[in-house]
C-alpha positions, -999 to 999 in steps of 0.1 A, spaced: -126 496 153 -152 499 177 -170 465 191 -208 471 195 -216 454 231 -250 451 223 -250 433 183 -211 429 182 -209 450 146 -176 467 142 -180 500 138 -150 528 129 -136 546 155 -151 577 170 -183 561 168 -212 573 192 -237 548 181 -239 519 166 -241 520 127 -261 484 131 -282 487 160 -276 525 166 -267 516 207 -244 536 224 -208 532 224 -178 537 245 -142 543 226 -110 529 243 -106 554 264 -137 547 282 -152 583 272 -185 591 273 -207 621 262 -214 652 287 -238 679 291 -231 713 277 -238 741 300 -263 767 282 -259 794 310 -236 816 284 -262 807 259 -289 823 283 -274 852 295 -264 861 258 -304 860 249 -315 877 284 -290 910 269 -302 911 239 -322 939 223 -357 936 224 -363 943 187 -346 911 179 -367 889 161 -366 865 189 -398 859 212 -396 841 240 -423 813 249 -448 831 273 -470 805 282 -503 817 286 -520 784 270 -493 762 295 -519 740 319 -488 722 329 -453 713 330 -426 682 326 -399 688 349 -374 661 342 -354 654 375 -323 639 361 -317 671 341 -336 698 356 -355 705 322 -390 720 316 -414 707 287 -444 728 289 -478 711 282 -497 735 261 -525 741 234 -536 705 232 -554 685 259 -540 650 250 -501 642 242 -483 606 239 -451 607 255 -419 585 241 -390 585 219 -382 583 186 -363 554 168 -343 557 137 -364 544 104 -394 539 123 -429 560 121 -442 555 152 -436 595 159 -448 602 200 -457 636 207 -433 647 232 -401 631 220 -380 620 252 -350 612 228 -326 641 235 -332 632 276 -318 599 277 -347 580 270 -333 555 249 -307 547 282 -337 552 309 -359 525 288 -388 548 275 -406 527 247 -416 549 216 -450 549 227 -444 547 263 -475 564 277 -506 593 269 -514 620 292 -546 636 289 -563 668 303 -597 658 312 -625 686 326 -610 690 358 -589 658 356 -559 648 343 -553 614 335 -518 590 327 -523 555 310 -492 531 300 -494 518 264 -484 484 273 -446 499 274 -415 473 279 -405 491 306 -436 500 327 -449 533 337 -451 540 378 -470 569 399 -447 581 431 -436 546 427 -465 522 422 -464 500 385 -495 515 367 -515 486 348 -513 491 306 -544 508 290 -563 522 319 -564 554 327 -549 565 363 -556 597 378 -526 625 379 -518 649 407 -503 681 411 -464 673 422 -469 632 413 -435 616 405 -439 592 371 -411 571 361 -414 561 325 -391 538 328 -361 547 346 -367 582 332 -386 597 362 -404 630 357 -424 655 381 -456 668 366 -471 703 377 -505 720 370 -517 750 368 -546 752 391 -542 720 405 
């Protein structure tokens, strides 16, 4: 049996997550879970025929872009001006719309409504959501439910999960 450190609920070995609480967990062997290299994965798609019935993303409606610095990932910001940013929670609703789940959010303390980014005129504006965590600009705590304005290349921790937004025509 697995010990949850967080709620102390056994849980069977081979666990990942607590069945109670749903936190992570480490077996006996002090493992822990790895990335998967998707370069294979890439190159495999890149040779493929082009009257495959896959279509890549081209972006034309993309006014900017989430690059998350611990893993290198891209999320394109496209076809809407206005997104809520967080993760999702098991047996909840609350539902953001950019789910930071699969990026360690849970670990890097992103609330499930952690913040809103919106694309204003020529403006584009970040505003916390009163998150436990806090939301910071290149660095500076961000005050919950007023709007701050975003730059081209600004560095916004949600969290610890700290992620480089880019515009087109900044």
């Amino acid at each position: 049996m697995i010990n949850c450190p967080n709620c102390k609920h056994n849980n069977i070995d081979g666990s990942m997550f607590c069945a109670e609480c749903g936190a992570q967990l480490m077996d006996k062997d002090g493992l822990t879970t790895q990335n998967i290299s998707t370069d294979k994965f890439h190159a495999a798609l890149s040779s493929a025929p082009k009257e495959d019935a896959y279509m890549p993303f081209d972006g034309t409606d993309v006014w900017g872009s989430m690059h998350l610095l611990d893993t290198g990932q891209v999320l394109p910001l496209s076809s809407r001006n206005e997104f809520t940013l967080g993760r999702v929670s098991e047996g909840q609703p609350i539902m953001p719309d950019i789910d930071l789940t699969p990026y360690q959010a849970y670990a890097g303390g992103v609330s499930r409504l952690h913040a809103m980014i919106k694309r204003d005129g020529g403006r584009i504006v970040l505003m916390d959501l009163g998150s436990a965590n806090g939301t910071y600009i290149n660095g500076k705590r961000l005050e919950p439910h007023i709007e701050h304005i975003l730059k081209h290349g600004d560095i916004v921790a949600l969290g610890k999960l700290k992620i480089q937004f880019l515009f087109k025509n900044p």
